[in-house]
C-alpha positions, 0 to 999 in steps of 0.5 A: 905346552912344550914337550921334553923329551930325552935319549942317548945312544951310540954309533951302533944305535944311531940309526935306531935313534935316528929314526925313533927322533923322526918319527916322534917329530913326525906325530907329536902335535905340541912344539917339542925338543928332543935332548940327545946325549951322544956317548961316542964323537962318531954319533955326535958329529953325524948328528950335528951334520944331521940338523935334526929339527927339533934336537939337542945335543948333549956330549957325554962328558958333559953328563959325565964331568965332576961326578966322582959316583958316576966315574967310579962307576965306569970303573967297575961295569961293562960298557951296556952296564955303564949305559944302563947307570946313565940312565937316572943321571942323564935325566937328572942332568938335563933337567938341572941344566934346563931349568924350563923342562916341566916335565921330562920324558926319557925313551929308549933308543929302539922306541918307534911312534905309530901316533901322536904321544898324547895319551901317554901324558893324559895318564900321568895327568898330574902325577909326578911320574909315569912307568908302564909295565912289561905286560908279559902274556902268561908263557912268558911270565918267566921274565918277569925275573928281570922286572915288572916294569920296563924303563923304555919310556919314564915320565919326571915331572919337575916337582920334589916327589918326581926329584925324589925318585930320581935321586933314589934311583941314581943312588941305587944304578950307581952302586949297582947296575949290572946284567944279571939277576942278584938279590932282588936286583937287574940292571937299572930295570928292577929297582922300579918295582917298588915305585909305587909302594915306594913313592908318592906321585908314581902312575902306571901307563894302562893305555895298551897301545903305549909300550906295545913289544916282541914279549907282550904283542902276540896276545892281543887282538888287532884291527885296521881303521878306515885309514889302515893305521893298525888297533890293538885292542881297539885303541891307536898303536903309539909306541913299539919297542924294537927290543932284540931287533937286529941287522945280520946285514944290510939285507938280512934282518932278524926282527926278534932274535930271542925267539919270541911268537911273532904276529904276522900282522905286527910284522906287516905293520910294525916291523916292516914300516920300522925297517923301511924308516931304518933304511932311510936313516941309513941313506941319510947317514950315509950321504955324511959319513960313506961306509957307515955300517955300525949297528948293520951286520951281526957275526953269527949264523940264522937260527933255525925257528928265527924268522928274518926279513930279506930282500927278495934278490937273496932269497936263493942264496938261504934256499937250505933254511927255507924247506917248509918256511912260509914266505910272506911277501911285504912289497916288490923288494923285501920278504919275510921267511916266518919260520915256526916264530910268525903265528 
């Protein structure tokens, strides 16, 4: 059996898209095509150059061309915002486009595969479609003000009830999708609180290991197997989603920028992996377009209590952040500066 999947994402995201493709390639155990809607020529043509095994690419004015809803959507919505409206139509899109697609599943473009994808469609079985939760720890039940469920990974089967919830949503994100809590609304996020009251056919993703991330990571228990791939709970970490992740530079990285308890072991085997595949993309982009840096380097000054990664031939030029800060080495090049956020 093939599997679908779909993703879209910029210049600013290609080399977090990058290297999500390549890890999804290198653990799914089934032939499989990864659509990628390109939303700026910039990420298209170094794609294209890429040769990436395995993708399609998809021109956002194909997903956007004769849409009257969706263009006059445009109009009235941030950029992030308009993203977050493509979402339902993007899927919606390509599976009218590919009649072969039996099922479809969408990732976001700051998801990174530790294992293969397979327990994620034992669980949709022969549902129609699959959601997974937040799975906020109780000190950040908080955020459950912007939606119970996250729209990070979503299965669509191709039957009338997964079609159903399509079309709902891109009804619902086309009138309204933006970055603020309004009248039982977030974004593309809430409206899928209701899903299961709402529709027939939705499931909801249990496995721990799928939908693992900065705001849930810190409750739960880890372990290595003989191998040293990293448990959670006992089971097989499949996914992580790299949510507020963000490059300062180059050589300076801010795993979680919005302050959430990091597990130093989830440093060490989640984000400092991720890191070293995001600098691989780097090169490899890089070799195509000199220079490339979108996506790299943040305005702004290091916080005080934000942990950061960086290269250990720079640690003397943050000496004034450091008094007190535990460092953690992770190999002969790069070091973590945990701060007060690395439990």
């Amino acid at each position: 059996m093939k599997h679908y999947y779909c993703t879209y994402f910029d210049k600013t995201y290609l080399i977090r898209g990058i290297a999500q493709i390549t890890s999804l390639t290198t653990h799914e155990s089934h032939d499989c095509v990864i659509f990628v809607v390109c939303l700026d020529e910039i990420t298209r043509v170094i794609l294209t150059r890429m040769g990436l095994r395995n993708v399609v690419l998809i021109p956002l004015h194909l997903i956007e061309q004769n849409d009257e809803p969706l263009l006059a959507a445009k109009l009235n919505r941030s950029l992030v915002e308009f993203y977050w409206t493509l979402t339902p139509t993007i899927i919606l899109r390509i599976m009218e486009r590919y009649p072969e697609i039996d099922l479809l599943t969408y990732l976001d473009a700051d998801l990174f595969f530790f294992s293969a994808p397979d327990p994620i469609f034992n669980e949709l079985a022969d549902g129609s479609v699959l959601i997974h939760e937040h799975r906020f720890p109780p000190s950040l039940e908080q955020l459950a003000i912007h939606g119970k469920y996250n729209v990070g990974l979503l299965c669509f089967r191709r039957d009338e009830h997964a079609l159903t919830v399509l079309r709902w949503w891109r009804d619902r994100c086309n009138e309204w999708c933006y970055s603020r809590v309004e009248d039982g609304k977030y974004g593309d996020q809430l409206y899928l609180n209701d899903w299961t009251e709402r529709f027939e056919g939705v499931r909801v993703l249990k496995h721990v290991g799928a939908g693992l991330a900065p705001w849930n990571q810190i409750q739960y228990h880890y372990t290595y197997t003989n191998d040293g791939s990293l448990l959670v709970e006992g089971q097989q970490v499949v996914f992580y989603h790299f949510h507020s992740f963000d490059f300062f530079s180059p050589d300076v990285i801010v795993p979680a920028k919005y302050g959430y308890a990091i597990s130093r072991i989830v440093i060490k085997s989640c984000y400092f992996p991720y890191l070293l595949h995001l600098l691989t993309a780097v090169r490899l982009t890089q070799t195509i377009l000199p220079g490339f840096d979108f996506g790299l380097r943040t305005n702004g000054i290091l916080q005080d209590g934000i942990a950061f990664l960086i290269r250990r031939e720079h640690l003397h030029l943050v000496d004034h952040l450091l008094s007190g800060t535990e460092i953690i080495t992770l190999d002969d090049k790069w070091a973590c500066c945990c701060a007060s956020q690395i439990c």
